[in-house]
Structure formats: C-alpha cells, structure tokens
C-alpha angles and dihedrals in degrees: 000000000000111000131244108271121147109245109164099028104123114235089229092145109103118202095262085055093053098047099047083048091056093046092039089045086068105031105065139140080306104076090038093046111005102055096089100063088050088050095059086038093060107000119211081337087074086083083068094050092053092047088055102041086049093054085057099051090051095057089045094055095038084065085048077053107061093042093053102059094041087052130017100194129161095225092055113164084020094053092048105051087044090054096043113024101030144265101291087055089054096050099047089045091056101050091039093048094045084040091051090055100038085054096038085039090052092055085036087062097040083047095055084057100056089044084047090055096057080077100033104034091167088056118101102252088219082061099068092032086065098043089053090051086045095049097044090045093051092043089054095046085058096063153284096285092048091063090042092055095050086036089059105050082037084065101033100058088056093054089042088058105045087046093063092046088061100050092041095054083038093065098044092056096045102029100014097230108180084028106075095263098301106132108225096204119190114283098121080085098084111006096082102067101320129283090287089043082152099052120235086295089068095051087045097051094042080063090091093050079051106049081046101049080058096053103125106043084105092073094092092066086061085049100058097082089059102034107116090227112013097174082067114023089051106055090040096050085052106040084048101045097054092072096032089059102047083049085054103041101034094031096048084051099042085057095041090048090042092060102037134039108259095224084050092046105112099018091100100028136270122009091217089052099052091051099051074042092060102056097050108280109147094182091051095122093047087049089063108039089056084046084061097041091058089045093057091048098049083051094062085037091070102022077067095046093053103039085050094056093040098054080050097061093039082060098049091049085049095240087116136053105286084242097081088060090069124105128211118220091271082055105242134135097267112169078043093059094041093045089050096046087047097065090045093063087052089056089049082063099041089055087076106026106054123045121272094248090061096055088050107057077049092062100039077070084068091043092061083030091076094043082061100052094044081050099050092045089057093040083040095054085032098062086038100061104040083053085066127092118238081260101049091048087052088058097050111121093213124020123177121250124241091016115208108002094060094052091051087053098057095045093054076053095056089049093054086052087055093055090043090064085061099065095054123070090214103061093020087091083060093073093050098040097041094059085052088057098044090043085053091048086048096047085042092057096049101041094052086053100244091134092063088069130090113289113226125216105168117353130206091261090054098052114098 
C-alpha cells in the first residue's frame, strides 16, 4: 500500500505567512473575551499558568518540529501517527482532527454573526454567519496563498492590537497616562490577596483555559507540506512563536492585572475595552469587536484550511472516499474544502435548532480532541527517533532538544490537563463524551475492514 504523502499540493506558503499562522493559530477570542473568566479562575497567578503552559507547547511543537522538516507532509499529525504508530492512530488522528475544526469552526461563524450584529443590529444574524462561511471558503478554493495572505493580516491586526494595549497600559503604570500623570504601577499584583490569591489549586485549574487559549499552535504542522521552504520556514516560525506568545499572553495579563483589580476584572466588560476606555477612546468597544470578528475568521479561515487537507490525507491513505484525494487546477484539496464547508453550514443551522446543552457535549469532542493531538505528535516524535540510527540522529535539522525528557514532561502535563477537566462542570462532559467518540472511530476501523490491511512502520518515503 504507498504511503500518504502530498504530491501535487502546490508550496504557496512564503516564510511571513507561516509565521503569522503559527502566532494567529494561539491567540485567538480567548485572550480578548475570555481572559476574565481565567483570571478569576487563577488570579495574577494566571501569568504562571501561561508560562507553563507555554514551555509545554513548545516542546510539543518542537517535536512537531523535528517531524516536519524531516517530512512535509499534508497529513501532518495524521501521516505521522500512521507512520509511526501505526495505521488505527492515524486513522483516529485524521477524523478527530477534521472533526475538532468543523465543531469549533461551526461556534467561530456563529460567532462572526453575532460580531457582525453589534453594526447591523436589523440583519438576521444567520445571515452573516452564512456570508463569512461562503468568503473563507472561496478564498480557500482559490489557492494556498490565498489563504496565507487573509490568514496574515488576520493575524496581523490581533498582534497589532495586543501590542498597543501593552504599551498603552505600559505607559499608564509607569507614566500614568489617562490618570493625570500619576503612574499606577503594579501593585495590584499582589495587595488583593496576594499574587497567588487562589492558592496553588487556582493556577492549577486555570491550566485547562490555558492548554485551550493555545489550541491552534498545531497549524503549522498542516502547513509543512505547502511552505516554500519548510526546512527553513518551519524551524524559524517555532523557535520564534514560542516567545512571542508568552510576550502576548503574560505581558498582555501582567498589564491588565497591573491597571484593574484582578477580582473586579469582568465585572464591567472586556479588559481590553476598559482599558482602550481609560485613555480616552471613545470607539473602544468598536475597536474590539472588529479584533474578534477577524479572530473568528480567521478561525474559519483555518478550520477550512485544515479539514480540506485532512480529508486529503484520509483519502490518500484510502480511510476516506477516494474523492478527497482529488485536486482542483490551483492544486488544493477541493471535494475536502466543500465537504467541510458543507457541514458548517449545517452547524450554522444546528446553533438555533438543538439545545445548548446539546452543542456543547459536541464541542467538548473537540476539547479532548486537541489533548489527543498534542499527545500523538510526542508518541509520534518519540517512536521516530528512537527508529534512527546514532547517524542518522546526528543528521536531523532540527532535533529536538532534551529528547526524551522533555517529551515525557509535556506529556505528564498534558495528563494533568486531563484530571483538571474533572474538577469543572463545564469541561467535565469532555471526559465522558471523548471515550464515545474514540470507541465509534474505533468500531468504525474495524467494521469497515481497515484493520485487515498491511501495517507501516517506516515506509520507503520516510527512509533517509
């Protein structure tokens, strides 16, 4: 059987595109929204929570890394379980990958109508929901680099953004701009409660928020197959992100947590609003809501993107119909990206007809969805490199460092993710619903008959 591999995919994906994927794929609604629930969670502790959760991501994605350039590769995380852990993991990585984005795509473009609503107010909400599904899937039928380009300023306009809130609130606690030239300073840090005003139990907790807010990262692995020069683009884009990221995310909460009590943060809206607010921006709010409608496109934009190209591989390593194998003239995965569209639009539709509840078991598949993934790309780097020869190890571009105590380490801190879920209501269901899907891919490979053909350890492509 000849292995997945992604011939006729077309490397559009220049070196700026790539890194600006890798940056937008972890900053997402979360920080913008979302912050204010983590910071009750953790208080100012949440900073260390993002600085570990950080360290494990980069060791997850430097073993994403290292697989990557040896191989780029479509399927990515799919390819490489299948090549190194066997055919039913890659399997059950591809359809719960492709399964992850089509369910967080589907909240992302609900999402851009209600965003679109807070300007037209009289326009069916459904009705933007369904122009921003029609656009990114266009823009994704047209080709790679189409995708790379909105992707960018996509990108682009959220780290803009976050870097003029640091330096705003920057300037107000050393200078105290927007507060008649009294600095603030930051001693809101530690005089409510203290900086672990949660105990060690908050920080902990907020470790799921956490592992979440960073849900995307993984992108750049889908990428490799149609980065112009992956043996470059992809080291650089990893080794860069990782403190980009932990600026973003810990220096956007040191400010926020500098200005504002953290127990009164979310009480009068977005922390990034109130502090626009606070310096004499009348349009703050405006500002903001047209940050998140960007993030969630940007969102669909790549959830596209993804599904397309996994579907793709499915199909090349013939655990999918034949038909997503196929290629349109711009060489991109076209039956993958219309099948995908097509069942968010029927999530468009499910958002108002079944209960919430019910939307929201579905979603926490995506939620244990992206623990699995972390974990396959470790056991996947892991099984790789202890299949190479000292030579060949000494050859790698682009090892990964601290082998394999590092990779041992992130995955204990995925673990501890896993028990975390346990103590919230809200991502609890995640831990009963996840097994159900796993136990129907499984049913599904054997009952089709997939298990019946060769298993692969290492096939001739792969061999260096």
């Amino acid at each position: 059987m000849a292995s997945p591999n992604n011939e006729g995919l077309h490397r559009g994906l220049q070196e700026r595109h790539i890194q600006l994927i890798a940056l937008g794929g972890a900053i997402g609604v979360g920080l913008f929204l979302g912050s204010a629930t983590a910071i009750k969670t953790a208080g100012p502790a949440l900073m260390l929570s993002y600085f570990v959760g950080g360290l494990a991501i980069f060791v997850i994605m430097r073993a994403l890394g290292e697989l990557a350039v040896a191989y780029p590769v479509a399927g990515s995380f799919s390819t490489y379980a299948y090549n190194f852990l066997g055919p039913l993991p890659g399997y059950i990585t591809g359809w719960t990958y492709w399964f992850m984005w089509v369910v967080t795509c589907m909240a992302e473009i609900t999402a851009a109508g209600i965003y679109m609503t807070y300007w037209f107010p009289s326009t069916p909400q459904w009705a933007w929901a369904l122009a921003a599904l029609a656009i990114m899937t266009i823009v994704n039928l047209i080709n790679v680099a189409a995708y790379g380009e909105f992707e960018f300023w996509f990108a682009l306009i959220k780290v803009v953004t976050i870097i003029l809130m640091i330096i705003v609130g920057l300037g107000m606690i050393i200078f105290g701009i927007g507060n008649h030239g009294v600095p603030l300073g930051i001693s809101n840090l530690w005089t409510h409660g203290g900086f672990f005003a949660k105990g060690f139990s908050g920080p902990a907790l907020a470790l799921v928020m956490v592992a979440f807010a960073y849900l995307g990262i993984e992108l750049i692995g889908v990428t490799a197959g149609e980065a112009q020069n992956p043996e470059k683009t992809i080291p650089s884009a990893i080794d860069k992100v990782f403190w980009r990221i932990l600026i973003f995310y810990v220096g956007a909460l040191f400010v926020i947590m500098s200005l504002f009590p953290w127990n009164e943060i979310g009480t009068k809206g977005s922390p990034f609003v109130i502090t626009f607010d606070k310096i004499g921006i009348p349009a703050a709010a405006g500002i903001i809501n047209f940050v998140v409608l960007t993030a969630a496109l940007s969102s669909c934009n790549s959830g596209i993107f993804s599904t397309g190209r996994m579907l793709y591989n499915l199909a090349l390593q013939r655990k999918a119909p034949a038909a997503f194998g196929k290629l349109s003239k711009t060489s991109v995965p076209v039956n993958g990206i219309i099948v995908s569209a097509a069942f968010l639009l029927i999530g468009v539709v499910l958002n108002y007809l079944v209960p919430a509840k019910v939307f929201e078991y579905v979603t926490s598949v995506a939620t244990i969805g992206a623990i699995w993934i972390w974990a396959v790309i470790l056991l996947a780097q892991l099984s790789y490199r202890k299949s190479l020869s000292p030579d060949e190890i000494a050859r790698l571009k682009y090892p990964m460092p601290l082998w394999p105590v590092a990779s041992y380490l992130a995955l204990a801190f995925l673990a501890l993710v896993l028990v975390m879920m346990a103590f919230s209501e809200g991502t609890r269901v995640a831990l009963y619903v996840g097994p159900v899907w796993f136990g129907l891919l499984i049913a599904s490979y054997y009952g089709l008959g997939f298990h019946r053909e060769e298993r692969i350890t290492r096939p001739a492509y792969a061999r260096k």
